[in-house]
DSSP file (Angstrom, degrees, kcal/mol; ACC not computed):
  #  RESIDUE AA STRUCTURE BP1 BP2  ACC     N-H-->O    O-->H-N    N-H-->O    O-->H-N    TCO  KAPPA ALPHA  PHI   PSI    X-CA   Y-CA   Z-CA
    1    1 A X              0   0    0      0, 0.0     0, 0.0     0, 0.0     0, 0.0   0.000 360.0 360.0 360.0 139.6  -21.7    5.5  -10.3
    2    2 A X        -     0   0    0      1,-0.1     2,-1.0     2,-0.1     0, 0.0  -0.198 360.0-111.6 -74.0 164.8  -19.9    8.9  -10.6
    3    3 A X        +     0   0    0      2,-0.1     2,-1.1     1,-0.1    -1,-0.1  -0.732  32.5 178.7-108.6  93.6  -18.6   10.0  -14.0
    4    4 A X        +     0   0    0     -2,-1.0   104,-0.7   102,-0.1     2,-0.4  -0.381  37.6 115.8-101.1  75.9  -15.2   10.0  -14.2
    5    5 A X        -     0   0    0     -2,-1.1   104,-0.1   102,-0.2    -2,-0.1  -0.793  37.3-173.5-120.0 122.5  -14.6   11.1  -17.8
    6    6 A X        +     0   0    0     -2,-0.4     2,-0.4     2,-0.0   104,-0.3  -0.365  35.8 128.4-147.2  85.7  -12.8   14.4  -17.9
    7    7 A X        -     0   0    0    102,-0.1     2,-0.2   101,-0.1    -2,-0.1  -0.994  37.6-161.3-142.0 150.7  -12.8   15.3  -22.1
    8    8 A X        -     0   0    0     -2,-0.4    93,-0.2     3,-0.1     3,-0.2  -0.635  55.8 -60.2 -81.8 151.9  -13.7   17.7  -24.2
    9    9 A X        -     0   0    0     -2,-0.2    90,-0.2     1,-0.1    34,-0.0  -0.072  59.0-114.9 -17.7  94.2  -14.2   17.4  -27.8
   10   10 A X  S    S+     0   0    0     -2,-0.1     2,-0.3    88,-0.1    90,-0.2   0.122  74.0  98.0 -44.7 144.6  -10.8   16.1  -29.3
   11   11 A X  E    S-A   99   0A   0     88,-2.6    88,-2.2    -3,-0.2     2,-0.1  -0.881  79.3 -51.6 152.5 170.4   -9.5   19.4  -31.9
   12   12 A X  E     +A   98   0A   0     -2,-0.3     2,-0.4    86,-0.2    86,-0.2  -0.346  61.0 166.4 -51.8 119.7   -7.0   22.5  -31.8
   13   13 A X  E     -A   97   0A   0     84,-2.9    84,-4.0    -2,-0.1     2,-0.5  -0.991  35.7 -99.7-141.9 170.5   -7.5   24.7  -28.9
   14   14 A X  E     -A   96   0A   0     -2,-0.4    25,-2.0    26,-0.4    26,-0.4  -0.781  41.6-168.3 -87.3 131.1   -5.4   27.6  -27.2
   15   15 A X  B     -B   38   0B   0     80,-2.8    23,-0.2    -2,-0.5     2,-0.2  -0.555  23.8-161.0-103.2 167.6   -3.5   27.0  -24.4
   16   16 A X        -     0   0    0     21,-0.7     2,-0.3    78,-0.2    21,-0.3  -0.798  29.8-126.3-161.7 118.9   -1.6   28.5  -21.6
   17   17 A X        -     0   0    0     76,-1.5    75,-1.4    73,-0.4    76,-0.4  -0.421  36.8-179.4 -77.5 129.1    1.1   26.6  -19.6
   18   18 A X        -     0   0    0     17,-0.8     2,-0.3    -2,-0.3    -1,-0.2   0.749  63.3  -1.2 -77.4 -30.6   -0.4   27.3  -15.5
   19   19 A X  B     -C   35   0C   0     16,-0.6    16,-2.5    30,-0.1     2,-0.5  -0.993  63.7-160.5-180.0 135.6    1.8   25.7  -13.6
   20   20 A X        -     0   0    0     -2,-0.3     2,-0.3    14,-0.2    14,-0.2  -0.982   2.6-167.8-144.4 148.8    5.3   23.4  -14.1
   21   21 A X        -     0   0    0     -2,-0.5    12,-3.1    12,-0.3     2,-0.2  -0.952  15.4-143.4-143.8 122.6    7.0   21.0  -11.7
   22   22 A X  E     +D   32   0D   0     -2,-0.3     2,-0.3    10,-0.2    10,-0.2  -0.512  46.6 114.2 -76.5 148.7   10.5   19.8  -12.5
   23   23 A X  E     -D   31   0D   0      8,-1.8     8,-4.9    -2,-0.2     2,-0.3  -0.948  55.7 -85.8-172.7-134.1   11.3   16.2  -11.5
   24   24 A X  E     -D   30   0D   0     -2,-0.3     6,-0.2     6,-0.2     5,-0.1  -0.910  26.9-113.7-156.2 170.0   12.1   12.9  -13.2
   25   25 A X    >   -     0   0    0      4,-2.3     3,-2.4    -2,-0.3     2,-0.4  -0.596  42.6 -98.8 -83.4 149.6   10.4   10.0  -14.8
   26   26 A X  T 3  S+     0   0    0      1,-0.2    -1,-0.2     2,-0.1    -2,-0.0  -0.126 128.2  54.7 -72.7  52.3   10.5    6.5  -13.3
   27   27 A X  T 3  S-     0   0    0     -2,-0.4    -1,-0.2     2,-0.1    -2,-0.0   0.044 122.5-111.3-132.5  -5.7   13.2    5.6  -15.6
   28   28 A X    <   +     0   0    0     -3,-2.4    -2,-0.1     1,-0.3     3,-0.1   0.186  66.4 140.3 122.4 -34.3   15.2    8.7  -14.3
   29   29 A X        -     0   0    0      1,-0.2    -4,-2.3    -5,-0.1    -1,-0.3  -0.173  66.7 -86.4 -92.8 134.3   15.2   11.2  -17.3
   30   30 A X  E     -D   24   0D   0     25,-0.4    25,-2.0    -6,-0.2     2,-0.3  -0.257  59.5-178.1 -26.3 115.8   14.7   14.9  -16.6
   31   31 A X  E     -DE  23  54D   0     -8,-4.9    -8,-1.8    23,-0.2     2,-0.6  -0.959  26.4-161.6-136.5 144.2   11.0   15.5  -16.5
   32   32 A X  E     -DE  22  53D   0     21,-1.5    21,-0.8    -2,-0.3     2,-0.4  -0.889  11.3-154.4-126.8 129.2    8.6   18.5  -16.1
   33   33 A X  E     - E   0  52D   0    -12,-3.1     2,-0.8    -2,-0.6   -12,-0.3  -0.433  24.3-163.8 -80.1 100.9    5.2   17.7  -15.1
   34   34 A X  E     - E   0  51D   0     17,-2.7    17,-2.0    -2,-0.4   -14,-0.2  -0.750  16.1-140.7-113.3 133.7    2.8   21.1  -16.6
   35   35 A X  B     -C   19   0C   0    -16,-2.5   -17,-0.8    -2,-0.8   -16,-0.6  -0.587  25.2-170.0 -52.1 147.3   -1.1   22.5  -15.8
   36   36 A X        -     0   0    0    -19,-0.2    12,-1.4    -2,-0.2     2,-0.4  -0.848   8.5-164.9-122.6 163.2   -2.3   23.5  -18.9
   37   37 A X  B     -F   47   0E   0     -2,-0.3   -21,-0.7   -21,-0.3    10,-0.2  -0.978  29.5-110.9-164.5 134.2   -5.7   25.5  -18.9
   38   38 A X  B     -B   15   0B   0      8,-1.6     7,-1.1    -2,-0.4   -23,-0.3  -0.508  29.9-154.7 -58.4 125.5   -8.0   26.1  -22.5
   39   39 A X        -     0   0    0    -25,-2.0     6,-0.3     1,-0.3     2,-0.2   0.988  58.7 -14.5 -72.0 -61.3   -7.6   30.0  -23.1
   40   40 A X  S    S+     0   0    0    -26,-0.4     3,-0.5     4,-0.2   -26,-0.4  -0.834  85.7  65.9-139.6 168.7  -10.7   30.6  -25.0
   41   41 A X  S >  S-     0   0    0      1,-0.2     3,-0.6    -2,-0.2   -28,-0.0  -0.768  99.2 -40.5 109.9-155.1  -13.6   29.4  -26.8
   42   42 A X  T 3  S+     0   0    0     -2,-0.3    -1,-0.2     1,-0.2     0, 0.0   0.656 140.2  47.7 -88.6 -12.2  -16.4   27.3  -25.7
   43   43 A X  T >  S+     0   0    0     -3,-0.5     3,-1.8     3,-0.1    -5,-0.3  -0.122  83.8 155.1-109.7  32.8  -14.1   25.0  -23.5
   44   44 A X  T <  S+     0   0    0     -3,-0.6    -5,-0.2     1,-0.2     2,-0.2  -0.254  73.0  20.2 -50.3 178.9  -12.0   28.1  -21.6
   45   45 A X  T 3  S+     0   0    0     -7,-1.1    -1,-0.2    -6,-0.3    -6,-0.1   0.175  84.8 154.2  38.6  19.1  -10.7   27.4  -18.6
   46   46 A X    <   -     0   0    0     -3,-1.8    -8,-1.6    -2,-0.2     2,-0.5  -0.319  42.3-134.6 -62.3 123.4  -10.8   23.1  -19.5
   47   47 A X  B     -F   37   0E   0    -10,-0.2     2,-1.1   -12,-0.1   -10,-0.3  -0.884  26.9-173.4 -67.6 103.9   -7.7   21.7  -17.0
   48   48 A X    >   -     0   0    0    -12,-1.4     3,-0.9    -2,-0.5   -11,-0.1  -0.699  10.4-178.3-110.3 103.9   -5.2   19.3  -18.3
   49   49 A X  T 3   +     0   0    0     -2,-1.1    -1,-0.2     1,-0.2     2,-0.1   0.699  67.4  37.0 -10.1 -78.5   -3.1   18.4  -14.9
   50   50 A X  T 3   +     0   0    0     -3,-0.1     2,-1.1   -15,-0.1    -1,-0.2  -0.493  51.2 145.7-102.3  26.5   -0.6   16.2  -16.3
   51   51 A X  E <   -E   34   0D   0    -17,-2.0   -17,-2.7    -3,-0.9     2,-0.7  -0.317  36.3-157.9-101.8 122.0    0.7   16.6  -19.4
   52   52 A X  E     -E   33   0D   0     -2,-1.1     2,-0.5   -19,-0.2   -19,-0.2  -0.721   7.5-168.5 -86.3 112.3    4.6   15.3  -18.8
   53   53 A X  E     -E   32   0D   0    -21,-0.8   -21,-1.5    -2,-0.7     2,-0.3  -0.917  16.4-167.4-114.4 136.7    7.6   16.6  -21.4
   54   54 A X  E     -E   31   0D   0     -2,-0.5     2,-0.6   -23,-0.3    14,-0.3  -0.948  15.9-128.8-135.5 147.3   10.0   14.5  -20.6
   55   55 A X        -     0   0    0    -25,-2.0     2,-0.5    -2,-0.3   -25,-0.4  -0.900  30.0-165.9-133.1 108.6   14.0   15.2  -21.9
   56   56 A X        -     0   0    0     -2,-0.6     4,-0.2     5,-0.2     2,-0.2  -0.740  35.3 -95.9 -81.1 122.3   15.6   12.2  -23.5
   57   57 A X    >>  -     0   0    0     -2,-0.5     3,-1.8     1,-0.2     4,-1.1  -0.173  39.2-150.0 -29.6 102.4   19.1   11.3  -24.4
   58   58 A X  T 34 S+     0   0    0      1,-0.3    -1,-0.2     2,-0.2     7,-0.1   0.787  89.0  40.3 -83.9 -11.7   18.8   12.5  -28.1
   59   59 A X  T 34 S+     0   0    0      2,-0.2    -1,-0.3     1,-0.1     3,-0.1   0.297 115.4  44.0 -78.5   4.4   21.3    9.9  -29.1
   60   60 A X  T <4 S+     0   0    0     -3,-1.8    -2,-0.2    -4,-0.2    -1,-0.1   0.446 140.9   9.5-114.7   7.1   20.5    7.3  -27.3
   61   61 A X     X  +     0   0    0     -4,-1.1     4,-3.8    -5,-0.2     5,-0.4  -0.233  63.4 170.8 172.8  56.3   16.5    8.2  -28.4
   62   62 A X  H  > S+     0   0    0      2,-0.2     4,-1.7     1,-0.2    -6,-0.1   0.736  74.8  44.7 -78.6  -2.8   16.4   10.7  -30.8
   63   63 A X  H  > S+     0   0    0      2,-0.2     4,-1.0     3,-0.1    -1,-0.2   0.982 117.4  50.2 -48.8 -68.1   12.2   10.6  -31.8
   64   64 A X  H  > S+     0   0    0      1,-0.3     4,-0.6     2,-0.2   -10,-0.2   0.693 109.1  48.7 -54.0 -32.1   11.6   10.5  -28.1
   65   65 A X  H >X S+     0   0    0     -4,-3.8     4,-2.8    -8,-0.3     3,-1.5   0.942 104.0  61.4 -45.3 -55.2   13.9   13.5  -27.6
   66   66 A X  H 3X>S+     0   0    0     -4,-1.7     4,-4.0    -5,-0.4     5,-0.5   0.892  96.0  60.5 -46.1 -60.8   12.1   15.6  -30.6
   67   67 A X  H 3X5S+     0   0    0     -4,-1.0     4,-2.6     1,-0.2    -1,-0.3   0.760 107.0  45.2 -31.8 -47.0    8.7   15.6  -28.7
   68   68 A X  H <X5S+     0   0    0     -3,-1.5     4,-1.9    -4,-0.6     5,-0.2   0.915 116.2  47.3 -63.8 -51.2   10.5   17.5  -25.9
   69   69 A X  H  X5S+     0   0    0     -4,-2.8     4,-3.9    -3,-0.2    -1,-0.3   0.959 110.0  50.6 -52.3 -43.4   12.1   19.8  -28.7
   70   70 A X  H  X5S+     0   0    0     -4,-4.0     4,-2.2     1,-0.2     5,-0.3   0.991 109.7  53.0 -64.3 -47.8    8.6   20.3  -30.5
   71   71 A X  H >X<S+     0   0    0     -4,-2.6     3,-1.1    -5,-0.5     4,-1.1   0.889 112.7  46.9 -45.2 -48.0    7.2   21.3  -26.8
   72   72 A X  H 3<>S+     0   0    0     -4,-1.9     5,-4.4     1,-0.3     3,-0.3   0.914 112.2  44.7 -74.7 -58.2   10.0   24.0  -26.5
   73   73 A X  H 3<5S+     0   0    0     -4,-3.9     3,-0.5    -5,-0.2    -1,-0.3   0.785 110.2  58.2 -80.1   3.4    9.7   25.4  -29.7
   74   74 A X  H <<5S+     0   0    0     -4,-2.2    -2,-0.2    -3,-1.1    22,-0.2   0.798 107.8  48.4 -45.9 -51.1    5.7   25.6  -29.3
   75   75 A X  T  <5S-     0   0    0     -4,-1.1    -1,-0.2    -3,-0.3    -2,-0.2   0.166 120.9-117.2 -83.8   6.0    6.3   27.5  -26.5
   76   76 A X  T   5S+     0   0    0     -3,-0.5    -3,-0.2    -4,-0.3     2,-0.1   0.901  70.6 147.4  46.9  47.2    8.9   29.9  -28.6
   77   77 A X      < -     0   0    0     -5,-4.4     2,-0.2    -6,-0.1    -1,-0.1  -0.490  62.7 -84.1 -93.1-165.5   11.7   28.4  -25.9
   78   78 A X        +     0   0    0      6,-0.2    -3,-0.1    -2,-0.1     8,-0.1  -0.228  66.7 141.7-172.5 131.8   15.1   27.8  -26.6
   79   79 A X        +     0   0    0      1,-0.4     2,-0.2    -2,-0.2    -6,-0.2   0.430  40.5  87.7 168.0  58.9   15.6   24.2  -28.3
   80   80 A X  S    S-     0   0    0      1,-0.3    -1,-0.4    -7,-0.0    -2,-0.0  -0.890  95.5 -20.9-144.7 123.9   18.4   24.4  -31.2
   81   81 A X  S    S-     0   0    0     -2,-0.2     2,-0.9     1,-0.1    -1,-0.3   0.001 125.9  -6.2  55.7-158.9   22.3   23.7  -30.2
   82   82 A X  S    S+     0   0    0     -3,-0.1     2,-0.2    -4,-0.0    -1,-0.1  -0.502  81.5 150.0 -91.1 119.6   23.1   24.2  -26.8
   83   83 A X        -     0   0    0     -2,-0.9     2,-0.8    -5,-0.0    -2,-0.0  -0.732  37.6-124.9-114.5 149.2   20.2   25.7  -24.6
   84   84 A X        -     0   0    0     -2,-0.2     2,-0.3     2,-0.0    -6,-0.2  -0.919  26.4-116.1 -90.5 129.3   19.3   25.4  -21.0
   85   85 A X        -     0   0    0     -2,-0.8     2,-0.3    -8,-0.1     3,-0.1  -0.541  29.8-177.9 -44.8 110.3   15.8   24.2  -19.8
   86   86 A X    >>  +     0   0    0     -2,-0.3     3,-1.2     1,-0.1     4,-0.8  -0.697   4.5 175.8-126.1  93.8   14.0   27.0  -18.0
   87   87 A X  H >> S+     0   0    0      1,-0.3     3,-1.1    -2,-0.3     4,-0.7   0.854  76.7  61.5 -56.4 -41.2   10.8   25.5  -16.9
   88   88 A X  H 34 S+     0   0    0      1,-0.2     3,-0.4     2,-0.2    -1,-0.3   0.661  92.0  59.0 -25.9 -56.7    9.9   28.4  -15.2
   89   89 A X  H <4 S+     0   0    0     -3,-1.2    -1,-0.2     1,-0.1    -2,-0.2   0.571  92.8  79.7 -41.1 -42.1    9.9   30.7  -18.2
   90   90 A X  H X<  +     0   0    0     -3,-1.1     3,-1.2    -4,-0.8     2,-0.5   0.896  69.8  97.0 -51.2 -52.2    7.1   28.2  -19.6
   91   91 A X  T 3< S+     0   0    0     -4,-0.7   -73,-0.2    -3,-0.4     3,-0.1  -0.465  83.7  23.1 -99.9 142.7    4.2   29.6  -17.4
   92   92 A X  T 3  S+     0   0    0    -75,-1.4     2,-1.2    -2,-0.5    -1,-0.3   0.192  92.3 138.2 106.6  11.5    1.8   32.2  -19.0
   93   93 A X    <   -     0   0    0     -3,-1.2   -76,-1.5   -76,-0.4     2,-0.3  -0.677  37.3-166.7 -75.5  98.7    2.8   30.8  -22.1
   94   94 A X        +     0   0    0     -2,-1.2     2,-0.3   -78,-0.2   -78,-0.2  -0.777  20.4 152.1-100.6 138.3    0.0   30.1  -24.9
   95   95 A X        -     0   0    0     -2,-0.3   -80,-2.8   -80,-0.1     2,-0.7  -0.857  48.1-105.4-154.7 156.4    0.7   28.1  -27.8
   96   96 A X  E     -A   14   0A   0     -2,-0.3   -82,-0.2   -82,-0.2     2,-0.2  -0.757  41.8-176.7-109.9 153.0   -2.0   26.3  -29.5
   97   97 A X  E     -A   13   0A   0    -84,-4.0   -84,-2.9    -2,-0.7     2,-0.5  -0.606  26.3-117.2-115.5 169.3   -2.3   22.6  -29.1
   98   98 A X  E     -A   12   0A   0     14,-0.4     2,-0.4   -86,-0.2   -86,-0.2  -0.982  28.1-169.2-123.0 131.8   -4.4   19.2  -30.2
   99   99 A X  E     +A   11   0A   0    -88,-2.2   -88,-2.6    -2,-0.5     2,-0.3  -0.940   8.5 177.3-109.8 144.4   -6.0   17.7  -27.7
  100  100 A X  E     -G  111   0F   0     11,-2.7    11,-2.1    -2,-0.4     2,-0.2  -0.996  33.5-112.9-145.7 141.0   -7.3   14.4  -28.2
  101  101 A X  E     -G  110   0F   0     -2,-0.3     2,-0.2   -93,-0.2     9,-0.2  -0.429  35.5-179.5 -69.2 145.7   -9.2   12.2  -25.5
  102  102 A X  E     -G  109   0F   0      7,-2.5     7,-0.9    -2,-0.2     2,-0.3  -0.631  17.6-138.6-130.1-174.5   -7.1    9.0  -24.5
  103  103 A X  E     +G  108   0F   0     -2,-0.2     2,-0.4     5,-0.2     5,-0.2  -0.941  18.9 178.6-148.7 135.0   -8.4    6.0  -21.6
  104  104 A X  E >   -G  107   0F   0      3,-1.4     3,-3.2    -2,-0.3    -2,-0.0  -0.958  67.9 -15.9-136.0 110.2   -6.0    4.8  -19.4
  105  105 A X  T 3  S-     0   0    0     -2,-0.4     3,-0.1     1,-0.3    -1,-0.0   0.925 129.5 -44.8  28.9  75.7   -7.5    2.2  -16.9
  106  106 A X  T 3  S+     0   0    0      1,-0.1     2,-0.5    -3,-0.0    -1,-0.3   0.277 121.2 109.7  60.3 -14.9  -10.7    2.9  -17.2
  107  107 A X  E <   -G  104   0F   0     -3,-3.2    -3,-1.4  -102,-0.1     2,-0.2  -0.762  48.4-158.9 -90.0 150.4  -10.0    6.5  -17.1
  108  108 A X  E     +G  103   0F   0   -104,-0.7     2,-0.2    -2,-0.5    -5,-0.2  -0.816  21.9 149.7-114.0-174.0  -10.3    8.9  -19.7
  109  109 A X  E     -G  102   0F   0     -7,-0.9    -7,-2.5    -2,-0.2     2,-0.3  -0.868  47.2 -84.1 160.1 156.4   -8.6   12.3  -19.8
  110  110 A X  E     -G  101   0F   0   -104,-0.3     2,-0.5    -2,-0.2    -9,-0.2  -0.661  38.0-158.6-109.0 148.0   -7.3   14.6  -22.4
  111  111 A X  E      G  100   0F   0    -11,-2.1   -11,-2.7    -2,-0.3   -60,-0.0  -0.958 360.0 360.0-125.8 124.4   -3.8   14.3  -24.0
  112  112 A X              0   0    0     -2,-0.5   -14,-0.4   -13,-0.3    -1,-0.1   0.143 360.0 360.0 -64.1 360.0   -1.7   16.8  -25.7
């Protein structure tokens, strides 16, 4: 049986956003879907596909909003009063992250 595991050691690593696609969550909400790629170190060039920031109603959900805020100011975007989203702007960005492996039906994969 093939090995479908795709983790590195959960810990801090350097990042660099690759690649962004705007859409929306199945619940509706604003979302953009980012590549993310290991800069350096013993895991360089480590993928994570998926990692989803998704933009809440911050009164109707203001925790779930803050992740989206945290991403923005990680990424030294725009995310204080009133700002626009420019996903675009996001890639080539490195900010350092924790990645820690998670398992989602039987799969695992690394989460930000």
């Amino acid at each position: 049986m093939p090995n479908h595991d795709f983790v590195i050691p959960d810990g801090e690593y350097k990042l660099f956003v690759e690649d962004v696609k705007e859409g929306n969550s199945k619940a509706g909400d604003y979302q953009v879907t980012c590549k993310l790629r290991v800069s350096d170190g013993d895991h360089k060039n480590f993928v994570i596909n998926y990692h989803r920031v998704t933009f809440f109603d911050a009164k109707a959900r203001p925790k779930a909003a803050g992740m989206a805020l945290f991403f923005l100011k990680c990424l030294g975007q725009p995310h204080t009063g009133s700002f626009t989203i420019s996903p675009e702007k996001w890639v080539g960005v490195q900010f350092k992250g924790w990645l820690e492996a998670k398992e989602f039906n039987g799969f695992k994969s690394m989460g930000v």
